[in-house]
C-alpha positions in Angstrom: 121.8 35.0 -14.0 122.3 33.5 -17.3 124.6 35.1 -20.3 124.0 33.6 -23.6 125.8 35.5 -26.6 126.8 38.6 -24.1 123.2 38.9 -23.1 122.4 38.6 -19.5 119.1 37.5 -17.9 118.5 37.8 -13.9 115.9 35.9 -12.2 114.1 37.2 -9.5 116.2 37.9 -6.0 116.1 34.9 -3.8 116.1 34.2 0.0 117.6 31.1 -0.2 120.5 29.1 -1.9 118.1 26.0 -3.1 115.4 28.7 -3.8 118.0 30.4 -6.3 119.2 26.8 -7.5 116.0 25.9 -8.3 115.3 29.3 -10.2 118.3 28.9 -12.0 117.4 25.5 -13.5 113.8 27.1 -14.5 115.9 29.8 -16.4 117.8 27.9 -17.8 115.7 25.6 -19.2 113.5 28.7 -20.4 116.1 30.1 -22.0 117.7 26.5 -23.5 121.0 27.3 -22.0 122.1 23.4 -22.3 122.3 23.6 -26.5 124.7 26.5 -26.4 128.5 25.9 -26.4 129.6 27.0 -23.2 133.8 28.4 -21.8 133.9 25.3 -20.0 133.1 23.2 -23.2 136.3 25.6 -24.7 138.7 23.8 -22.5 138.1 20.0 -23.8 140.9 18.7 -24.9 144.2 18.4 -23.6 145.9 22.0 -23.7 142.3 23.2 -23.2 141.8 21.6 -20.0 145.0 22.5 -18.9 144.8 26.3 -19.5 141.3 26.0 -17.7 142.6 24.6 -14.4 145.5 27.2 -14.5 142.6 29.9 -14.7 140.5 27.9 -12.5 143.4 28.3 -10.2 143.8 32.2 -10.6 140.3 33.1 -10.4 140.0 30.8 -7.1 143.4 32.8 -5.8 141.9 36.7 -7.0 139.0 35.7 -4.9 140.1 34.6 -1.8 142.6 37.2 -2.1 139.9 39.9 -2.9 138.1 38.7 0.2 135.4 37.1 -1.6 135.2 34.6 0.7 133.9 36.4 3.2 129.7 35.9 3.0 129.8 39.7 4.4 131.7 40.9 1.5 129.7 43.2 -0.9 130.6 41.2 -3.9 131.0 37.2 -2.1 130.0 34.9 -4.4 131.1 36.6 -7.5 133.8 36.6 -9.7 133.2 39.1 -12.0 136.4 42.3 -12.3 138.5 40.0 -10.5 141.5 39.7 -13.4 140.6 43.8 -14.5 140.6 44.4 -10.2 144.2 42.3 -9.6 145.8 42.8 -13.2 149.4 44.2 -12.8 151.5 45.4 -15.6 155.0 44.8 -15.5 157.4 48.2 -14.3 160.6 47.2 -15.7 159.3 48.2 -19.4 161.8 51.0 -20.5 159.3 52.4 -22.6 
């Protein structure tokens, strides 16, 4: 799948990982994904690149502890809902 400007394109379902890789570059070439400013382009910089490891580093946490990890897991591989899924809001708000 490919989101440019919060519109998603899928590919067709593939069998295999380099059959999907190799889908993925056709799609994104179709599409010209390379000429649009991407999140990981947000994060040049110094303080970019720094708050992109930290959420690199919470994304990768919410996953494994999600048990995305686990190929048998309905949603392995994805990393979509994980902040919404995980989000906790602080108790100790008197009002």
């Amino acid at each position: 799948m490919v989101i440019i400007d919060n519109e998603t394109t899928f590919g067709a379902w593939c069998a295999t990982k380099e059959e999907a890789q190799a889908r993925l570059n056709h799609l994104e070439i179709a599409l010209d994904y390379h000429n649009y400013p991407t999140k990981e382009e947000e994060g040049t910089g110094k303080e970019g690149s720094k708050r992109q490891s930290e959420r690199v580093r919470i994304m990768n946490e919410l996953y494994i502890k999600d048990g995305r990890d686990d190929i048998n897991h309905p949603m392995h591989a994805l990393f979509t809902g994980l902040r919404f899924n995980n989000e906790q809001i602080s108790n100790n708000n008197s009002q």
